[in-house]
N, C-alpha and C positions, 0 to 999 in steps of 0.2 A: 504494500500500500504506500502513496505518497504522502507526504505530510499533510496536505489537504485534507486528503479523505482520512488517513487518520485524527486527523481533528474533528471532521465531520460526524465522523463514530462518536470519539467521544462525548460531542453534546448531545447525539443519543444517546447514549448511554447515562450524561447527566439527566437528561429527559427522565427519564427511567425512574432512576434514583427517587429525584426529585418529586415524581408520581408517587413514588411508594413509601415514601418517607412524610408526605404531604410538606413539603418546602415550597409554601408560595412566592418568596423570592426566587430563590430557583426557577421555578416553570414561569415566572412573568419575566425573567432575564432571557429567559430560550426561546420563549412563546411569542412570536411579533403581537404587537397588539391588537392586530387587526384579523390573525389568525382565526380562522373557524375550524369546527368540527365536528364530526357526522358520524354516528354512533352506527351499529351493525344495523340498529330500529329503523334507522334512518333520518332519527330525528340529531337538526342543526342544533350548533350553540358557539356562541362566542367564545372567546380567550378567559373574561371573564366571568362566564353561566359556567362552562367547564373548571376553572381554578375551584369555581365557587362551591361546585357540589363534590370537590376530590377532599377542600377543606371539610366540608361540613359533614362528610362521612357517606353521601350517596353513593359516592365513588370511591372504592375503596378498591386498589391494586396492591398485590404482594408480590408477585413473582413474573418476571417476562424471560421466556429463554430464547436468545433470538438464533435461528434456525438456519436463515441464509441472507446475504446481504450484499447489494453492488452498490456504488458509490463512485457518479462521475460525478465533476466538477471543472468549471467551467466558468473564470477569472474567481467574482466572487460569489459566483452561486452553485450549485451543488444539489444535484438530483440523487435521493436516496431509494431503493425499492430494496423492500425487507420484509419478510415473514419471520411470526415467531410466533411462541406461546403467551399468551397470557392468561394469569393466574389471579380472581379476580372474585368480588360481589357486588354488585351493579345493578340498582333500581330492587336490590333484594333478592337477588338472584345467584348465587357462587356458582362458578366451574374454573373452567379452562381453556382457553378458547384458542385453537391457531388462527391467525389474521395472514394478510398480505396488506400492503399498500406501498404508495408511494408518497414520501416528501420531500419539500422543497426545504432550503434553505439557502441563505442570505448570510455573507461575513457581515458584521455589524459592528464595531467597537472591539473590534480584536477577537470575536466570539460567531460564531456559527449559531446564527437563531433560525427559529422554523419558521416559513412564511406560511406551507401551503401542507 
């Protein structure tokens, strides 16, 4: 990996953490602010409706184990697509769930935040 994309990792990776740890400074320094996001249900939520319900316990993450992962990048932005597990109780529901997607990210202040 180049140093890029090893960067790029690890603010997923902070991502992560930061989820499971509920560190809302954390996820609002990674999280653009303008970031949305669309749950398996399908329902949207802002940067912060999503902080808000990881804080307040709707959204509780324990565990992600990421599975497979590419990472181009391209000056300051940087396309992620990654599958993994996560480990998870959500709207009152626990399991386990493999995902896919893809995100965006944007160098920012020295820092790789999520755009998209």
């Amino acid at each position: 990996m180049t140093t890029e994309e090893k960067e790029v990792y690890s603010a997923y990776e902070a991502i992560n953490t930061a989820m499971i740890e509920k560190d809302r400074a954390a996820m609002e320094r990674y999280f653009d602010e303008k970031l949305t996001f669309t749950h398996m249900s399908g329902k949207k939520q802002t940067r912060d409706e999503f902080v808000g319900e990881i804080m307040d316990g709707t959204l509780n993450y324990f565990k992600v184990d990421t599975k497979d992962f590419s990472i181009i990048v391209d000056g300051d932005t940087a396309h992620m697509k990654v599958t993994h597990k996560l480990t998870a109780k959500v709207y009152g529901i626990s399991g386990s769930w493999t995902m896919s997607g893809e995100n965006t990210y944007k160098k920012s202040g020295g820092i790789w935040v999520r755009i998209k």
